[in-house]
C-alpha positions as CSV (number, residue, x, y, z in Angstrom):
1,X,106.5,93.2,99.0
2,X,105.8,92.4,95.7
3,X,108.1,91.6,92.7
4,X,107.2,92.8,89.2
5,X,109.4,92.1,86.1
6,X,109.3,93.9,82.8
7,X,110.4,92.7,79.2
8,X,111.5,95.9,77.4
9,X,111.4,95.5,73.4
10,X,107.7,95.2,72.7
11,X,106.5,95.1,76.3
12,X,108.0,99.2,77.6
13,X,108.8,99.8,74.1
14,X,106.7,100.5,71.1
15,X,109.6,98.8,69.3
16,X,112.9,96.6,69.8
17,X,115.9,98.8,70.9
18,X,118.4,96.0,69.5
19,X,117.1,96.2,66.1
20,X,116.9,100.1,66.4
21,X,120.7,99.9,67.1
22,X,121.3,97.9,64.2
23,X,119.7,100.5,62.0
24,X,121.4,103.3,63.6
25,X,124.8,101.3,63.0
26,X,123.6,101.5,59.5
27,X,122.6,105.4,59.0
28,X,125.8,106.7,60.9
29,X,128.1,104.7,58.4
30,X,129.3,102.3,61.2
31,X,127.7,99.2,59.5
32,X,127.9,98.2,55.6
33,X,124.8,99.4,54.4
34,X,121.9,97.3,52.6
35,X,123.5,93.8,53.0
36,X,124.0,94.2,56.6
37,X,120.7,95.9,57.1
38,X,119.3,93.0,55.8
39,X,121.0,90.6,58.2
40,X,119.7,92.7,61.1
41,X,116.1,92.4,59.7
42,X,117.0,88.7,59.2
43,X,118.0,88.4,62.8
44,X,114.8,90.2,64.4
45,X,112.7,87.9,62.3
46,X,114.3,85.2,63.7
47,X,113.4,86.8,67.3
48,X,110.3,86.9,66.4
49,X,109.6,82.9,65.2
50,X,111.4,81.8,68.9
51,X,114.5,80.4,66.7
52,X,117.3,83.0,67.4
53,X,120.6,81.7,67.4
54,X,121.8,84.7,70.0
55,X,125.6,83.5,70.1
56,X,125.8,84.3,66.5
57,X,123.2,87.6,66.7
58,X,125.5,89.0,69.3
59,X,128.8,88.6,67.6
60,X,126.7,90.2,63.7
61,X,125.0,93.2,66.4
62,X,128.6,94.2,68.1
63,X,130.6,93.5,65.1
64,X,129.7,97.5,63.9
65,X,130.8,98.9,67.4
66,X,133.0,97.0,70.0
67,X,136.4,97.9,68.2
68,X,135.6,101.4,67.8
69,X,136.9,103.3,71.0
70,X,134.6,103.2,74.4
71,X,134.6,107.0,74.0
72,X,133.6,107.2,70.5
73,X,130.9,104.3,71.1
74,X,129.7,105.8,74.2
75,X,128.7,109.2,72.3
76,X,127.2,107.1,69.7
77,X,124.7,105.4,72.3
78,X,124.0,108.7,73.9
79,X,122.5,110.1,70.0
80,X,120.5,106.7,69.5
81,X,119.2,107.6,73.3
82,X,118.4,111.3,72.4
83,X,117.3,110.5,68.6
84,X,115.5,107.1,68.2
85,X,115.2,105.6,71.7
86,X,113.6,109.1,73.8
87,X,110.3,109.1,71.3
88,X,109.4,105.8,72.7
89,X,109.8,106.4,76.1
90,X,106.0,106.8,76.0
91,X,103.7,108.4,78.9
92,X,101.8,105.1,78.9
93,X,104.8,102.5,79.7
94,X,106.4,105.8,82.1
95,X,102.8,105.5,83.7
96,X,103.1,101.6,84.6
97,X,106.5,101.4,85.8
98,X,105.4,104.3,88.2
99,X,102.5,102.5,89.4
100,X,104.7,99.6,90.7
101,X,107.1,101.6,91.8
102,X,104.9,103.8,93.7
103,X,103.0,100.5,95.3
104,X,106.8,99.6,96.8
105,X,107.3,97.1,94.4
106,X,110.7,95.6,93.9
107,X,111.4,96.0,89.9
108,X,113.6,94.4,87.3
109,X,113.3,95.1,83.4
110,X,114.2,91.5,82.4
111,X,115.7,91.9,78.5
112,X,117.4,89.2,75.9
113,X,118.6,92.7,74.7
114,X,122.1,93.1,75.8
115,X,123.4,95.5,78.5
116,X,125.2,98.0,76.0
117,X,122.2,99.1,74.7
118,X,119.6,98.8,77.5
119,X,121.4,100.3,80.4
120,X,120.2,104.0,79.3
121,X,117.4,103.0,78.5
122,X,116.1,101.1,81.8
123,X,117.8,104.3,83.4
124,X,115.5,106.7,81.2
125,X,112.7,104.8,82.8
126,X,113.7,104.9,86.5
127,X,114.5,101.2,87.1
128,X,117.7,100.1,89.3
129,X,117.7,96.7,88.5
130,X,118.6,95.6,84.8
131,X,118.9,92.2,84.2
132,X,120.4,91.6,80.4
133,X,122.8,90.1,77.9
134,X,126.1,90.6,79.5
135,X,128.9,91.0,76.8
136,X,132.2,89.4,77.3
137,X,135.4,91.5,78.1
138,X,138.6,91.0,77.1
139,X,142.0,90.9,79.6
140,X,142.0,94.1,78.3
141,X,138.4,95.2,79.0
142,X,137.8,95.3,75.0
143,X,134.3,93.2,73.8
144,X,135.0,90.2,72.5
145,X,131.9,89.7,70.7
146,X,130.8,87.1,72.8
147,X,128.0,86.6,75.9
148,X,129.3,86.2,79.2
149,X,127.8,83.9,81.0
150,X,124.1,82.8,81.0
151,X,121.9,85.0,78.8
152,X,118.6,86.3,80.0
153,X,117.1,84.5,76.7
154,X,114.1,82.6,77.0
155,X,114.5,79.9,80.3
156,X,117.5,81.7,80.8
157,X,115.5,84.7,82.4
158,X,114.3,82.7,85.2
159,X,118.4,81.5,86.0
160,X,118.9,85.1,85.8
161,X,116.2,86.7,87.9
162,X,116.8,83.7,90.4
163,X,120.7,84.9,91.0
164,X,119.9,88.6,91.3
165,X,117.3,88.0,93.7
166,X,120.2,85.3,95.5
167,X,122.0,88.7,95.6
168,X,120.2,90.6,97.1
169,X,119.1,87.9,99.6
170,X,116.0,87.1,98.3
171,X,114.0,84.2,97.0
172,X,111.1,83.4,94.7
173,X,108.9,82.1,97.9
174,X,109.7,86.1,99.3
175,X,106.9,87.6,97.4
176,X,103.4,87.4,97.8
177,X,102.9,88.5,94.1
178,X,105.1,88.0,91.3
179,X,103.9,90.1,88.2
180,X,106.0,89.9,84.8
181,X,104.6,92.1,81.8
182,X,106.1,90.8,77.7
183,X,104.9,91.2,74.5
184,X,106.9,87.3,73.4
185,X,106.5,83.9,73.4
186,X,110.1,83.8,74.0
187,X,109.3,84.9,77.4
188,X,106.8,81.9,78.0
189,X,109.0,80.2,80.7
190,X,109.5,83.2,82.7
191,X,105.5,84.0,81.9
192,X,104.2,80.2,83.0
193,X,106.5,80.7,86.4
194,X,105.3,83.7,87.8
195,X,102.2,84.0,89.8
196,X,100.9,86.7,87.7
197,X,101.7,87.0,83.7
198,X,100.3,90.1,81.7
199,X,100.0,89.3,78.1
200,X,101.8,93.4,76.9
201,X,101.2,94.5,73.6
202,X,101.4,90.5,72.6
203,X,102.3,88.9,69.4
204,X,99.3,86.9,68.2
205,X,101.2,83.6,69.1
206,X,101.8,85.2,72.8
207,X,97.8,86.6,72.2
208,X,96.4,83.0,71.7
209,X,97.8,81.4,74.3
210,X,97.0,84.3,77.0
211,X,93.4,84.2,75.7
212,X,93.2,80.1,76.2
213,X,94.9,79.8,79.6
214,X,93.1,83.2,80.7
215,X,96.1,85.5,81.2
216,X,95.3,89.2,81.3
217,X,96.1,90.6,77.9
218,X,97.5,94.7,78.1
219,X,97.4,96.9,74.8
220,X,99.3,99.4,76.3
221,X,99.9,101.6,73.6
222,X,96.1,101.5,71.9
């Protein structure tokens, strides 16, 4: 068996769900309007340039829904699934996943995004396994605005992707293949560990150093 790994802002996506959120915070009144726009875009720049502070992003990107009731924030995620996130649920990335999953591959979308947000999403896309940010729970199961434990960030993918394969009583050595598909140099430990790295949609940072180390390089939505 094979393992294969996806990314999801970027790499499945067309765009970055956690941003998206943030600007759907903004147009249903849940967030304070330009200034905090402006933070978001602020944040996802800082994505970008591999300098995130993600303790801080998380407690800014819940801040406009984890007091609201889990009700009342639950119907909110199931608009920004049916109005912003279903358009880019695109036949191309649909088309990939189903490759893999129709060679018996053993799949994981792999996201810095946190679990509030991507849990539809990997859903809408057929995948079990979702490995992201987990968000801290109060006593009283209310989010604290905090991440639980170690986030799948940067090298904290590959603790992440090593404990839920220890769960399901696997190992790295398991697999003859290991494929992981991102668009980020954020993603470069994950990418330099795996036996096969695919360059998705890449940033030109994440471009140049695919092209000099020879790493396939997928356009997937050209």
């Amino acid at each position: 068996m094979n393992l294969t790994l996806f990314d999801l802002d970027g790499t499945l996506l067309p765009g970055d769900s956690d941003h998206a959120f943030g600007g759907f915070m903004v147009d249903i009144g849940w967030a304070d309007g330009a200034a905090w726009a402006a933070r978001n875009d602020q944040f996802y720049a800082d994505y970008q340039a591999g300098r995130l502070d993600l303790d801080e992003y998380i407690e800014f990107a819940t801040s406009a829904w984890r007091q609201r009731p889990a009700a009342e924030a639950l119907a909110v995620r199931e608009r920004f699934m049916a109005e912003v996130m279903a358009p880019q649920l695109r036949a191309e990335a649909r088309a990939l996943v189903r490759r893999h999953q129709e060679a018996g591959d053993l799949i994981a979308v792999v996201t810095a995004t946190n679990e509030f947000v991507t849990a539809p999403i990997a859903a809408a896309f057929g995948i079990e396994h979702l490995i992201a940010v987990r968000l801290q729970r109060d006593t009283d199961g209310a989010y604290t605005g905090h991440v639980e434990g170690v986030p799948s960030f940067q090298a904290g993918k590959i603790a992440r992707v090593h404990d839920w394969l220890a769960g399901l009583g696997r190992q790295w050595q398991d697999f003859e293949r290991i494929s992981f598909y991102s668009d980020s140099v954020n993603d470069l430990p994950l990418l330099e560990l795996v036996s096969h790295p695919v360059a998705t949609n890449p940033t030109p940072a994440l471009a140049d150093i695919a092209s000099a180390r020879g790493w396939p390089i997928l356009e997937l939505f050209k």
